[in-house]
KETITOR-974546 format. One record per atom (N, C-alpha, C, O): z, x, y; residue in three letters. Coordinates in pm, whole numbers, padded with zeros to 5 digits, always signed. Atoms other than C-alpha are relative to their C-alpha. Example, Ala and Ser with C-alpha at 12.3 -4.5 7.8 and 13.67 -1.06 7.14 Angstrom:
<sites>
+00000+00089-00119ALA/+00780+01230-00450ALA/+00000+00090+00120ALA/+00066+00194+00118ALA/-00006-00082-00119SER/+00714+01367-00106SER/+00073-00077+00109SER/+00090-00026+00220SER/
</sites>
This chain:
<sites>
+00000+00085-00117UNK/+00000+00000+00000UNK/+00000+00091+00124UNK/+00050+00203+00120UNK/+00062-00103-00141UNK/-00107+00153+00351UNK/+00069-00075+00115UNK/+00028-00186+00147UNK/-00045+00055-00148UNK/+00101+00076+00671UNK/-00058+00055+00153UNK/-00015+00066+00268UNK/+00126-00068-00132UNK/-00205+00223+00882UNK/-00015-00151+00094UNK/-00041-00264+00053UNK/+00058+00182-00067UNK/-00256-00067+01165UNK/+00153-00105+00018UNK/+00158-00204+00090UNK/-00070+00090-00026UNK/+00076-00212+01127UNK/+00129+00048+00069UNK/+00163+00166+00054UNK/-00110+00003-00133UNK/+00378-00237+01391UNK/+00116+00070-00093UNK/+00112+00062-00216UNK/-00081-00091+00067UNK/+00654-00024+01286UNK/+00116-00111+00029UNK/+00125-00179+00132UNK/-00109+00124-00107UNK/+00977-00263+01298UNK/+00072+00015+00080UNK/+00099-00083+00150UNK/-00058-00093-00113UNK/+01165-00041+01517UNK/-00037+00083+00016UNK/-00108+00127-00074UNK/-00021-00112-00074UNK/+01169+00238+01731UNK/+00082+00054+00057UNK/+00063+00130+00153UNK/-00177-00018-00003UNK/+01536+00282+01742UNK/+00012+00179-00017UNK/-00018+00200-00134UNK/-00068-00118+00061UNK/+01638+00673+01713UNK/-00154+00077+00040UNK/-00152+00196+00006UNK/+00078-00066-00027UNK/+01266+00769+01849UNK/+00022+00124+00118UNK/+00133+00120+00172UNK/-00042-00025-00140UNK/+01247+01017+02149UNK/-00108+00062+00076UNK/-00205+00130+00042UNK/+00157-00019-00140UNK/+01026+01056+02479UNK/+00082+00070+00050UNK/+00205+00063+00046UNK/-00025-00092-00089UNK/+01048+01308+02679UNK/-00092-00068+00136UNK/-00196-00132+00143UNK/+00052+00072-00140UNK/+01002+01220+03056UNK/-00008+00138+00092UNK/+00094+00180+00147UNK/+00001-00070-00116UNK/+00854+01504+03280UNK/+00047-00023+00143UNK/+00040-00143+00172UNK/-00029-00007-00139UNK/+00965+01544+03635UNK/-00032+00092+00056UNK/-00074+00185-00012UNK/-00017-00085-00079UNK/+00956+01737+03919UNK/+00158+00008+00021UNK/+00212-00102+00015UNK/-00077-00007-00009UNK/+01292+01876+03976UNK/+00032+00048+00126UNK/+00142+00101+00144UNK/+00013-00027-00144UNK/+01238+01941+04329UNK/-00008-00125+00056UNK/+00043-00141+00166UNK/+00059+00133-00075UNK/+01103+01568+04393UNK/+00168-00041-00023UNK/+00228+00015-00115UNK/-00100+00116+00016UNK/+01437+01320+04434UNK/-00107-00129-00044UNK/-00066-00192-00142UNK/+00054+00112+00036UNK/+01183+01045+04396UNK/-00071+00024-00122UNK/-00070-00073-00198UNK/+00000-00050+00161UNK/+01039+01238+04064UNK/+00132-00035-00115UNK/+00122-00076-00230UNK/-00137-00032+00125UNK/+01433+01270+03903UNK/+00047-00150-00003UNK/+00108-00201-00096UNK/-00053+00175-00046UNK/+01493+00879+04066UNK/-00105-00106-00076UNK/-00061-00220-00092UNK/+00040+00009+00074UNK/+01162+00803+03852UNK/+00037-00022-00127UNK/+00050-00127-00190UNK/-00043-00098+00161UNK/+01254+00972+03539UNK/+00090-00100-00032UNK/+00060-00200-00097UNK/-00071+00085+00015UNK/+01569+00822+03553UNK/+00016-00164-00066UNK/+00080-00205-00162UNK/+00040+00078+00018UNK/+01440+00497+03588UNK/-00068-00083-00130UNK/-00050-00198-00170UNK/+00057+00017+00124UNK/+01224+00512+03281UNK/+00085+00000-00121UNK/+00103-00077-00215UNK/-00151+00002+00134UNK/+01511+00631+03068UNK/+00037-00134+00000UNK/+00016-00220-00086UNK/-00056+00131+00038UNK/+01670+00357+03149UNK/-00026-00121-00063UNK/+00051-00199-00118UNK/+00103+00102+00038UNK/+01403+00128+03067UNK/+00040+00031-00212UNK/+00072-00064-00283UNK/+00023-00033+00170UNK/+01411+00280+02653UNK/+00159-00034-00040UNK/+00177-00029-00161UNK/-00075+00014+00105UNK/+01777+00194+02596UNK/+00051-00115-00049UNK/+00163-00120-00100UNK/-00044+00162+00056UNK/+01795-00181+02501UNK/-00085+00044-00111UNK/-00001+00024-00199UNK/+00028-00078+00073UNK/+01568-00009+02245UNK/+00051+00089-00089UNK/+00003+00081-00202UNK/-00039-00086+00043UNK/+01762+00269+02136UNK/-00090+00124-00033UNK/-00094+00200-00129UNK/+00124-00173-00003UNK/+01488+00558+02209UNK/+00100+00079+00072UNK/+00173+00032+00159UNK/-00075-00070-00041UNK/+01664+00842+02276UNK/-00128+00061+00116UNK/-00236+00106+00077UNK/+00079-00079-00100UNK/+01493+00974+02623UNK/+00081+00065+00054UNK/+00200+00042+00072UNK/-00063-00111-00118UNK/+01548+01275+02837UNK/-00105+00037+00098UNK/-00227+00051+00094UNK/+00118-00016-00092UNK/+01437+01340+03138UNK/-00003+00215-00021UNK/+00081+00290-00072UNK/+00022-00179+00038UNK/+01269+01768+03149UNK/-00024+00009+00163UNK/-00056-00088+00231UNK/+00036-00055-00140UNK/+01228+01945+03495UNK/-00036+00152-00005UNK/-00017+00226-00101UNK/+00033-00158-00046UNK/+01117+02280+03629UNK/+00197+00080-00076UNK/+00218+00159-00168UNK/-00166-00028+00015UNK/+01565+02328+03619UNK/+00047-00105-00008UNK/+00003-00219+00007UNK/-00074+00172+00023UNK/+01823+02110+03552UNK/+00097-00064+00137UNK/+00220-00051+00142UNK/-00077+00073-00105UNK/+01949+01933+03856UNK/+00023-00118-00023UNK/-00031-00193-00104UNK/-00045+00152+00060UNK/+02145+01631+03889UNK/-00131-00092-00007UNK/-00235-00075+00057UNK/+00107-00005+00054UNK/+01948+01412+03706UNK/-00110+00013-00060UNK/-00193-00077-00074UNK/+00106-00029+00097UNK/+01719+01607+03496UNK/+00110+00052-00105UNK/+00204+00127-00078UNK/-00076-00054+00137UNK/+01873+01656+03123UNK/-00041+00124-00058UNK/+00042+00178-00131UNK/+00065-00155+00065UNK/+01667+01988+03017UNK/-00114+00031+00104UNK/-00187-00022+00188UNK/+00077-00122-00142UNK/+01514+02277+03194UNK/-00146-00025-00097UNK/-00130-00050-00217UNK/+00122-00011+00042UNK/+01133+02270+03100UNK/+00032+00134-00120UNK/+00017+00114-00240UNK/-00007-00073+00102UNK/+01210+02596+02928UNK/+00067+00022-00126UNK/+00043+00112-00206UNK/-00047-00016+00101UNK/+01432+02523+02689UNK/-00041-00156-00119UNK/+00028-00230-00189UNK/+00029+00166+00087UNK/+01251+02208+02506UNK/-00111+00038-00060UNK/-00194+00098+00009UNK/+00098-00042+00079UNK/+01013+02264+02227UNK/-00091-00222+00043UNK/-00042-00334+00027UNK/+00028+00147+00018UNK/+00765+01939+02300UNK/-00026-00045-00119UNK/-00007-00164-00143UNK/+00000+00115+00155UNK/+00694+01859+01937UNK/+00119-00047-00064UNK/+00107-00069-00185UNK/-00085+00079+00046UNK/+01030+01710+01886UNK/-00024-00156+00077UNK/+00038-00256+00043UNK/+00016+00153-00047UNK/+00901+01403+02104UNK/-00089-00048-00076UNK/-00173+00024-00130UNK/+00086+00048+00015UNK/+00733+01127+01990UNK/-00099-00059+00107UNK/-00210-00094+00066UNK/+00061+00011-00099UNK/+00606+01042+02333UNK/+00079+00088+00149UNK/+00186+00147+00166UNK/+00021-00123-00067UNK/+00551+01222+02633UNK/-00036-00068+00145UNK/-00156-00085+00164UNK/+00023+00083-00151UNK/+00571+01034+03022UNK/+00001+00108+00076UNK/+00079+00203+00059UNK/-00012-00093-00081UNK/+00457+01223+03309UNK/+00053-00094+00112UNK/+00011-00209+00120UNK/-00039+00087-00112UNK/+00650+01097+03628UNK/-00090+00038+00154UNK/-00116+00153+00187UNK/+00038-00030-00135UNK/+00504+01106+03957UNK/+00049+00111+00039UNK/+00170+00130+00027UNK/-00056-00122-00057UNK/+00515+01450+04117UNK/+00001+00114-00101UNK/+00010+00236-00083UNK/+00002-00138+00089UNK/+00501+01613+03784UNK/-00148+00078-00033UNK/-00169+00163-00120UNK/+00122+00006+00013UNK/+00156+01639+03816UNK/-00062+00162-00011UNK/-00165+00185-00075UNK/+00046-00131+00020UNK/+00144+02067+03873UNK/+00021-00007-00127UNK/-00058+00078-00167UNK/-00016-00077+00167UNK/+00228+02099+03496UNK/-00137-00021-00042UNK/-00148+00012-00160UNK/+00090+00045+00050UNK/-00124+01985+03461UNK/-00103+00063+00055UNK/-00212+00052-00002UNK/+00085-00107-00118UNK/-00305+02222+03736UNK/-00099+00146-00060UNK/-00058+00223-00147UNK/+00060-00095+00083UNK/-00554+02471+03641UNK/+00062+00161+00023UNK/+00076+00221+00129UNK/-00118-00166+00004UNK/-00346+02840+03533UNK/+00104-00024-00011UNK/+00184+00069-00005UNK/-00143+00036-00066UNK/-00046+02625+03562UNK/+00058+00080-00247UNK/+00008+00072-00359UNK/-00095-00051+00129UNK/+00231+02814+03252UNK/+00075-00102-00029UNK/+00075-00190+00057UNK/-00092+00060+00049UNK/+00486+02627+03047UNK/+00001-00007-00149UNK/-00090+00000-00232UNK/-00079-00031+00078UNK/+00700+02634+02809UNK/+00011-00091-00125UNK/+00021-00058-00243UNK/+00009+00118+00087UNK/+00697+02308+02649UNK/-00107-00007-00096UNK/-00075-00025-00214UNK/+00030-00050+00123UNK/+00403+02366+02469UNK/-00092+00114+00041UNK/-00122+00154+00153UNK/+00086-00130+00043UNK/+00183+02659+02324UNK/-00064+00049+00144UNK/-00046-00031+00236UNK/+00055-00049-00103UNK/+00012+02844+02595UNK/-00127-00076+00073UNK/-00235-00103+00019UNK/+00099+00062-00035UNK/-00166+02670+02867UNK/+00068-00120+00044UNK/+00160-00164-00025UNK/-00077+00133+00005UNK/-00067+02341+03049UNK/+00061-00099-00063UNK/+00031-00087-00182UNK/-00020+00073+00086UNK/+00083+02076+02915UNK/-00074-00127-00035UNK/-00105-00212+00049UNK/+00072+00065+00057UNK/-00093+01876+02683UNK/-00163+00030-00050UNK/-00270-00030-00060UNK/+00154-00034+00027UNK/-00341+02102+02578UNK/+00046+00078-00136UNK/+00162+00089-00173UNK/-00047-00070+00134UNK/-00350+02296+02249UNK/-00017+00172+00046UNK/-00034+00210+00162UNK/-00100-00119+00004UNK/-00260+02645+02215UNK/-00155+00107+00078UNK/-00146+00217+00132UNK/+00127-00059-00109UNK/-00647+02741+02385UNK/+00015-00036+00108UNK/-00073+00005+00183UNK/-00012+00086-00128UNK/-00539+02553+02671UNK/-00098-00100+00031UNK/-00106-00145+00145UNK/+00057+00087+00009UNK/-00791+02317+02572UNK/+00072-00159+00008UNK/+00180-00176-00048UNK/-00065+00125+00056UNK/-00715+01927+02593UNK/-00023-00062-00072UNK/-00144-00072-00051UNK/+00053+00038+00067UNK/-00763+01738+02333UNK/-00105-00086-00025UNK/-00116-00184+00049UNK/+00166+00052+00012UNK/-01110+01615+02210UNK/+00041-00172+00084UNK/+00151-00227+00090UNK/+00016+00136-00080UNK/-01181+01273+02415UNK/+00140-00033+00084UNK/+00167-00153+00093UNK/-00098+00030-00015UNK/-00849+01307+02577UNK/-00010+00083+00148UNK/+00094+00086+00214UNK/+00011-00055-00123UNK/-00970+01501+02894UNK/+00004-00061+00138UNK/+00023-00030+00256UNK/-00003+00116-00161UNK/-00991+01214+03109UNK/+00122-00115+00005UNK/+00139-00216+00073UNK/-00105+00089-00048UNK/-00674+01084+03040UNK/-00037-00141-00018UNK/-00026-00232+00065UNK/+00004+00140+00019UNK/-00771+00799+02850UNK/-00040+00009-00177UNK/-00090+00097-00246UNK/+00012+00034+00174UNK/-00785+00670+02477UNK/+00080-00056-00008UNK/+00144-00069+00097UNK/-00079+00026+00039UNK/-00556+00495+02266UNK/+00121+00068+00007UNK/+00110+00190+00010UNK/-00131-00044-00042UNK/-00201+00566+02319UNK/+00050+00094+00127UNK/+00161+00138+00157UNK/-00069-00045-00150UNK/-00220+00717+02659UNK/-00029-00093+00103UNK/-00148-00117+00120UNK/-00057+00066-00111UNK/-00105+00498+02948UNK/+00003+00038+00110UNK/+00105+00102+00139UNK/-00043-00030-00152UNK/-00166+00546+03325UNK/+00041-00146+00045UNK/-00020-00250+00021UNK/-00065+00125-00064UNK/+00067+00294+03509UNK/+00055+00037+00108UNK/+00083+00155+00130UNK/-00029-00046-00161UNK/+00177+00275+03865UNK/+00214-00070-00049UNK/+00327-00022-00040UNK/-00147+00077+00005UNK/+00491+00029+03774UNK/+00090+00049-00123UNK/+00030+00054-00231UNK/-00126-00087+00046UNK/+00810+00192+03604UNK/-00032-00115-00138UNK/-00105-00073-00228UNK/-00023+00075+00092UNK/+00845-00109+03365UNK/-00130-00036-00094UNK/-00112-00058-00214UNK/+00140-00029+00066UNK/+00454-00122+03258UNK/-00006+00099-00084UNK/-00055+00088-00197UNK/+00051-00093+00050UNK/+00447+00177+03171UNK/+00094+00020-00113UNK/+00050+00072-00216UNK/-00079+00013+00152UNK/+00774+00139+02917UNK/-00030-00096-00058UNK/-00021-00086-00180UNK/+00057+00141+00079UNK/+00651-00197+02822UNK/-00091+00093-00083UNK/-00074+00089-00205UNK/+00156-00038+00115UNK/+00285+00036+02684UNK/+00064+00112-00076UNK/-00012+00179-00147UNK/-00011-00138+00045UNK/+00489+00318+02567UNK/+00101-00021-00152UNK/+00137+00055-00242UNK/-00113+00016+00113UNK/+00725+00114+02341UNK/-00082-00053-00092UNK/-00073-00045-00215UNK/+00116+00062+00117UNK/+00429-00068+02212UNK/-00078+00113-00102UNK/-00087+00095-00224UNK/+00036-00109+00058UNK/+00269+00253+02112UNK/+00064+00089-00074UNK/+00009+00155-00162UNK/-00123-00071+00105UNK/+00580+00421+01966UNK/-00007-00137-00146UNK/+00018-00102-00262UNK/-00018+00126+00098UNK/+00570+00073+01743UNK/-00142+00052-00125UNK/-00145+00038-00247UNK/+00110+00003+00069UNK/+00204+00191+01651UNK/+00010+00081-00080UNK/+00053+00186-00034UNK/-00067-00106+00065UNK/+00246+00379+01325UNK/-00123+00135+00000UNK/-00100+00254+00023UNK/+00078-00146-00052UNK/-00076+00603+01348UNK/-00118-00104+00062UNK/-00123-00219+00020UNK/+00097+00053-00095UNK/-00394+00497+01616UNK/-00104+00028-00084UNK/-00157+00138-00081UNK/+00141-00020+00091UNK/-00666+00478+01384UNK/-00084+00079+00012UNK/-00108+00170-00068UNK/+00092-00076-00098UNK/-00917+00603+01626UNK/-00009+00124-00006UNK/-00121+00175-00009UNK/-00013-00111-00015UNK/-00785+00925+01631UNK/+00026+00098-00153UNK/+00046+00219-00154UNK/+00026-00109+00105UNK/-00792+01057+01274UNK/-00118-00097-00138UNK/-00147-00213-00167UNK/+00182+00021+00093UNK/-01117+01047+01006UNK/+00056-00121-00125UNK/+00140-00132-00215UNK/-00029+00107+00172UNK/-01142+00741+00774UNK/-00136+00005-00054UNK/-00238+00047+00000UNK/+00144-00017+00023UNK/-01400+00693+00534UNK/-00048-00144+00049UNK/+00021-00241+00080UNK/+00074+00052-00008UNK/-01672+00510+00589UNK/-00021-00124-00107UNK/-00014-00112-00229UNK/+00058+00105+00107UNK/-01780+00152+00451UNK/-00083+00018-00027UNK/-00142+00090+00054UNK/+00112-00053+00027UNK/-02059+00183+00273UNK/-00082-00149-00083UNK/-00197-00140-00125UNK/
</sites>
């Protein structure tokens, strides 16, 4: 039996990581925000920053990103994404690229299944809890063919 396609029944004990700027107040007042949004849920979120100031839970450098299952950028965090830009979070090369500093295939424009641009705080946890629910996005890995 195959649970490809179907809703996971929770997402209790998952965890997102929420970029910030740790310089912005309206970045860490973001962040924040979103957390808050995941815990009638029980997703464990943290917010990450450049450093840890009040308000950010981990320094960018000390967080491996493949312990998240999702990955929110907040307003303002937007240099982690800049061309030359370093970090720590993952493999060499901005974040969200693979270890060439490539981004991933069809994923350059910041669009496909399971990535979310949203302006409103609560949108954007509304699409992010739905997608943590999704157990794998079809789209994105090889099935065979009907024939």
């Amino acid at each position: 039996m195959s649970t490809y396609g179907v809703k996971l029944p929770t997402i209790a004990s998952m965890r997102v990581g929420i970029l910030v700027a740790s310089g912005s107040s309206s970045s860490v007042a973001q962040g924040k925000a979103i957390k808050d949004g995941f815990k009638d849920a029980k997703v464990f979120a943290s917010t990450i920053g450049e450093k840890t100031v009040p308000g950010v839970d981990k320094a960018l450098s000390a967080v491996d990103g493949t312990v998240f299952d999702a990955v929110i950028v907040a307003d303002g965090a937007e240099a982690l994404f800049a061309d030359g830009a370093r970090s720590t979070f993952l493999p060499a090369g901005p974040a969200g690229t693979d270890h060439h500093g490539r981004l991933p295939l069809g994923q350059a424009a910041g669009t496909g299944p399971g990535i979310y641009v949203e302006s409103d705080v609560g949108a954007v946890v509304k699409d992010v809890k739905e997608g943590l629910a999704t157990f794998k996005f079809l789209d994105r890995i090889a099935l065979d063919e009907d024939k």
